[in-house]
C-alpha positions in Angstrom: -14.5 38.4 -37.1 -12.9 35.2 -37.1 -9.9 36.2 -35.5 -11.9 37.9 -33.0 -13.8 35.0 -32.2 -10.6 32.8 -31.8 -9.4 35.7 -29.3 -12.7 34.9 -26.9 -12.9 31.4 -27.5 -9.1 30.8 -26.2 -9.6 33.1 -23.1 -12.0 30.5 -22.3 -9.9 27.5 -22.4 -8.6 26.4 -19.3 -5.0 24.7 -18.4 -5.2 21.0 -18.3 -3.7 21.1 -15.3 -6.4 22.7 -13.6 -8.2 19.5 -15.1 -5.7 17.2 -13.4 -5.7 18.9 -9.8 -9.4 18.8 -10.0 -9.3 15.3 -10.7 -6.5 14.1 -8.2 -8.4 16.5 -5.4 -11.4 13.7 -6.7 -9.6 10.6 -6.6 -8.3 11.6 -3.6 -10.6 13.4 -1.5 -7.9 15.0 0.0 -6.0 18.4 -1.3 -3.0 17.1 0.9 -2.4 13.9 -1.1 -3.5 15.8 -4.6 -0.6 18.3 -4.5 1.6 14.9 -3.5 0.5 12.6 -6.2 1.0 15.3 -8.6 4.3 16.4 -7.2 3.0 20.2 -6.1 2.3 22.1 -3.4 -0.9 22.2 -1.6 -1.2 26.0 -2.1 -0.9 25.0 -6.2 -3.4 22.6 -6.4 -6.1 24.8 -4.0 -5.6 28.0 -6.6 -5.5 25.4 -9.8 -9.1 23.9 -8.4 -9.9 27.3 -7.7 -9.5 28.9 -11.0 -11.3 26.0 -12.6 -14.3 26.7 -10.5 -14.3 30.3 -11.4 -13.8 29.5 -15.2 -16.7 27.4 -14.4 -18.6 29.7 -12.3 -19.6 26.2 -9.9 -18.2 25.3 -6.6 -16.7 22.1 -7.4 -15.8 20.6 -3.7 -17.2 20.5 0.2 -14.0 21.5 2.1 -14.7 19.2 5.8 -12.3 19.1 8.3 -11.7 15.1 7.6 -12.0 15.1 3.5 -12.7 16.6 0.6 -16.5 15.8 -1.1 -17.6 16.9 -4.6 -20.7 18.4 -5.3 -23.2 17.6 -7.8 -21.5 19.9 -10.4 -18.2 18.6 -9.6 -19.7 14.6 -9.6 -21.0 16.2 -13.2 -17.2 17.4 -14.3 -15.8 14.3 -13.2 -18.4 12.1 -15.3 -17.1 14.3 -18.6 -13.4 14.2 -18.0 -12.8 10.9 -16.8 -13.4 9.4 -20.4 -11.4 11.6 -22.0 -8.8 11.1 -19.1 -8.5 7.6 -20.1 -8.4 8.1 -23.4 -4.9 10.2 -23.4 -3.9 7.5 -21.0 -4.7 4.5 -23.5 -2.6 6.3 -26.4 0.3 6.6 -24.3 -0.4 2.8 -23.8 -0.5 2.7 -27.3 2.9 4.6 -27.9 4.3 2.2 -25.0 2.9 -0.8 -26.7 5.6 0.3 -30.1 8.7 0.7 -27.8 10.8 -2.5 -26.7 10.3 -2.0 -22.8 7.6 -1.7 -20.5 7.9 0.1 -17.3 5.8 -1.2 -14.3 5.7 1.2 -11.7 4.4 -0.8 -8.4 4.7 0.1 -4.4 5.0 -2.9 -1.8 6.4 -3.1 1.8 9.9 -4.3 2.0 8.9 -7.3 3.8 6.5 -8.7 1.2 8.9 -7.5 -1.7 11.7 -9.5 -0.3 10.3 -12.9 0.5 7.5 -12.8 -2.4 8.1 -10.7 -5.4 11.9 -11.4 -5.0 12.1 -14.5 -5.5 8.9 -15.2 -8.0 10.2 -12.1 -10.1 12.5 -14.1 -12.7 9.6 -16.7 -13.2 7.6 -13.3 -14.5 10.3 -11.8 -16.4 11.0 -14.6 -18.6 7.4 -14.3 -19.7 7.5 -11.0 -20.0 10.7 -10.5 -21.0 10.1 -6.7 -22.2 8.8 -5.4 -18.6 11.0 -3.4 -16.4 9.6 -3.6 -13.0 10.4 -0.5 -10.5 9.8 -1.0 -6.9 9.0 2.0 -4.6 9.1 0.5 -1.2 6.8 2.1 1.7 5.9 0.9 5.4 3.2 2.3 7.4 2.3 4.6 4.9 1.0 4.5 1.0 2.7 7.1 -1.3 1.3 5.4 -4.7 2.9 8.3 -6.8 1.5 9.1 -10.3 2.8 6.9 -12.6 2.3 3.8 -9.8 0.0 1.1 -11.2 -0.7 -1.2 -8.3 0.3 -1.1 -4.6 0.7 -4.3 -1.9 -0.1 -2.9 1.2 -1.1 -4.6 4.4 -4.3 -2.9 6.0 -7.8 -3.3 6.7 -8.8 -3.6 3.1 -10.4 0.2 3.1 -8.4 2.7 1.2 -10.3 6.0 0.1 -10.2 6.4 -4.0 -8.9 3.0 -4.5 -10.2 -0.5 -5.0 -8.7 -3.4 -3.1 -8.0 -6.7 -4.0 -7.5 -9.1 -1.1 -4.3 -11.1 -1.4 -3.7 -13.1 1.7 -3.6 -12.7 5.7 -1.3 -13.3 8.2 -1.2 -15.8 11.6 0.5 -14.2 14.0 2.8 -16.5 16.5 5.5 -15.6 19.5 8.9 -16.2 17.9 12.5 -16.2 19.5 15.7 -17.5 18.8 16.7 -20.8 20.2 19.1 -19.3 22.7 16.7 -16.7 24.4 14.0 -19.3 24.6 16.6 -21.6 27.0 18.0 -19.1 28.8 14.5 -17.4 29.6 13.1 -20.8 30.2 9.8 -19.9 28.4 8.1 -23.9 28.9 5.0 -22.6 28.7 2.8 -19.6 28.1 2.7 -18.4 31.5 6.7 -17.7 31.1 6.0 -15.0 28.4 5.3 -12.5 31.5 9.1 -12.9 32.2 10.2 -12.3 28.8 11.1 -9.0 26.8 8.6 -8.3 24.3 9.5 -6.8 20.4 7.2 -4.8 18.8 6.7 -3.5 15.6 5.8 0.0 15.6 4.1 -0.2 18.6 1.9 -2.4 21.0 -1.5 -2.6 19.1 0.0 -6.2 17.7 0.9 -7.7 20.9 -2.6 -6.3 22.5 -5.0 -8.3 19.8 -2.9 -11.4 20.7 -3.5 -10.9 24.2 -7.3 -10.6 23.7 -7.3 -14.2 22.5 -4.7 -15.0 24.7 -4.8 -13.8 28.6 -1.6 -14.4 29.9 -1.5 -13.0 33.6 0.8 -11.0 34.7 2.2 -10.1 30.6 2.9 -6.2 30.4 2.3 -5.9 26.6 3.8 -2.1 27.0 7.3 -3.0 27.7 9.6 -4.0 25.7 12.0 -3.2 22.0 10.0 -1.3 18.9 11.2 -1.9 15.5 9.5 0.0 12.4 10.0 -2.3 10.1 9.2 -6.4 9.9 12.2 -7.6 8.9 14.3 -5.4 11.6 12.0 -6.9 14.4 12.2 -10.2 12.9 16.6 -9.5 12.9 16.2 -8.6 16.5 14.1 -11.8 18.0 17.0 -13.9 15.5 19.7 -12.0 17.7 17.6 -13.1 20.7 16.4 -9.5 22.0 13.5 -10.9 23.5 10.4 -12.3 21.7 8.5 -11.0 18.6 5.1 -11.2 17.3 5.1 -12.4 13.9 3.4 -13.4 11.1 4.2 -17.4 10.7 3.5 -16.8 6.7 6.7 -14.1 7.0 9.3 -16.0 9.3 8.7 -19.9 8.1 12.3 -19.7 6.1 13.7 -18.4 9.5 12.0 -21.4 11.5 12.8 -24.1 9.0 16.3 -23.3 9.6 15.8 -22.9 13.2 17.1 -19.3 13.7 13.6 -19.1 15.3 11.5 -21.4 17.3 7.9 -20.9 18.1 8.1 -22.0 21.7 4.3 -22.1 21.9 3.2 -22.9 18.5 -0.2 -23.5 19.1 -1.2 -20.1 20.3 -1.5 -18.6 17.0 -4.5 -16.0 16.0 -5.2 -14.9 12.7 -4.6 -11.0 12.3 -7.6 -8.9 11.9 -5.7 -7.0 8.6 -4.4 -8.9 5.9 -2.1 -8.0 2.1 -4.3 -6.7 -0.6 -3.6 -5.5 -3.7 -4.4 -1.9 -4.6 -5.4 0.2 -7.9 -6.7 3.6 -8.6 -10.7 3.7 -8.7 -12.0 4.6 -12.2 -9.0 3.4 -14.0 -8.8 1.1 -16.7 -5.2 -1.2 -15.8 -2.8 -1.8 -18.5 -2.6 -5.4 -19.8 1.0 -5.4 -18.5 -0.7 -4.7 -14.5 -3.8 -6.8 -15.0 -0.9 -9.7 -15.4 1.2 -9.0 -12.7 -1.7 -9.1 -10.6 -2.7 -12.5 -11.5 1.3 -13.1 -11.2 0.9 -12.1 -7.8 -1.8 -14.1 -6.7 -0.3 -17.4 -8.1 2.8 -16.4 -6.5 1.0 -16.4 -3.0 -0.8 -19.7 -3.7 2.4 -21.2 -4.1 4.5 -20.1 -1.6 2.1 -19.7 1.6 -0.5 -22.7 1.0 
């Protein structure tokens, strides 16, 4: 009878990994960046859920064209796992907490890694001398892969299954080298329509500075596109034309006059901004709570 009743009971016990797609489909509200967070395919992750529901006999998600919304029964599931989620995650702090190193998974852009965390990095260390920090470095995008704590990212500050922390913003200044500025002869603002513009990316930079700024005859369109800050910032140093940057990110470059701002004055403060971003619903390690404050001080120092 016993062994019987063993037999059923065990049919009935699903694979914690259906437990973890259903949850990273939650946090996520996407399918697509589910099966990425938890290294797997899409496919894997839609039969995982799927199985779980009919273990469950519930539908668990709404399926829409732009995301992924749980039902009631699925808002239920996620209420009952979620604790017990964190608590496997808190004795794997616990076991980490024994060994003699810490490993502090973060993502930043490599912008904000080179002229911030860089260079405030040993001050941390040497107060935390048993954290190893590992950088994954992203533009454009967020990846913030499963065992990633916190994420830099610039944006708009909205960021779906994640809470954001604002950390500073940017003001955003024409910048060229010395040279290109005297051989363009770019006196005053009205020059800029004869200059080559940089962008990064794409236009949409050079277009808010034109809305505060209504320089006749500037064709915002034309011009060199970079992907990356510190390449556009390379190419307006090797005087390619002139770049829209943030002051915050070039002042090292100014102070040693590889850039000018020929017209400092026409600066406007960028509508997105740095914040700092963690996972909704999850309780940070002590080792991430400090390297957040770490991070905020470090601004405060170096761009007030």
């Amino acid at each position: 009878m016993d062994s019987l009743s063993n037999s059923t009971h065990s049919s009935r016990v699903p694979h914690l990994s259906w437990f973890m797609a259903f949850k990273a489909v939650a946090d996520r509200q996407s399918f697509t960046l589910a099966s990425r967070d938890l290294h797997l395919t899409q496919p894997a992750i839609s039969q995982q859920v799927s199985k779980l529901e009919s273990l469950l006999k519930t539908k668990l998600f709404f399926r829409t064209s732009r995301k992924v919304v749980m039902t009631e029964d699925g808002k239920r599931l996620y209420e009952k796992i979620e604790m017990p989620f964190n608590t496997l995650l808190n004795i794997v702090d616990e076991f980490n907490e024994k060994s003699n190193t810490y490993n502090l998974n973060i993502e930043t852009e490599p912008v904000f890694s080179r002229l911030f965390i860089s260079k405030g990095l040993p001050e941390y260390l040497n107060r935390h001398d048993y954290v190893l920090v590992r950088q994954v470095l992203t533009t454009h995008h967020l990846d913030f892969l499963p065992e990633t704590e916190l994420a830099v990212k610039w944006g708009d500050g909205l960021w779906d299954g994640f809470d954001a922390q604002f950390l500073f913003g940017l003001n955003y200044v024409p910048v060229c080298s010395p040279l290109y500025a005297e051989e363009n002869h770019l006196a005053s603002a009205a020059d800029l329509s004869k200059a080559l513009l940089i962008h990064e990316r794409d236009a949409t930079d050079w277009k808010y500075w034109h809305k505060h700024y209504p320089i006749q005859g500037l064709d915002i369109k034309q011009g060199h596109v970079a992907g990356d800050s510190d390449v556009v910032m390379s190419m307006a140093i090797a005087g390619l034309g002139v770049a829209l940057c943030g002051y915050e990110l070039v002042k090292e470059h100014i102070e040693n006059n590889s850039l000018i701002m020929p017209f400092p004055d026409l600066r406007v403060r960028h509508h997105r901004a740095y914040y700092i971003l963690t996972r909704k619903n999850t309780q940070l390690t002590k080792e991430a709570v400090s390297f957040i404050k770490f991070l905020h001080q470090l601004v405060i120092n170096q761009v007030n």
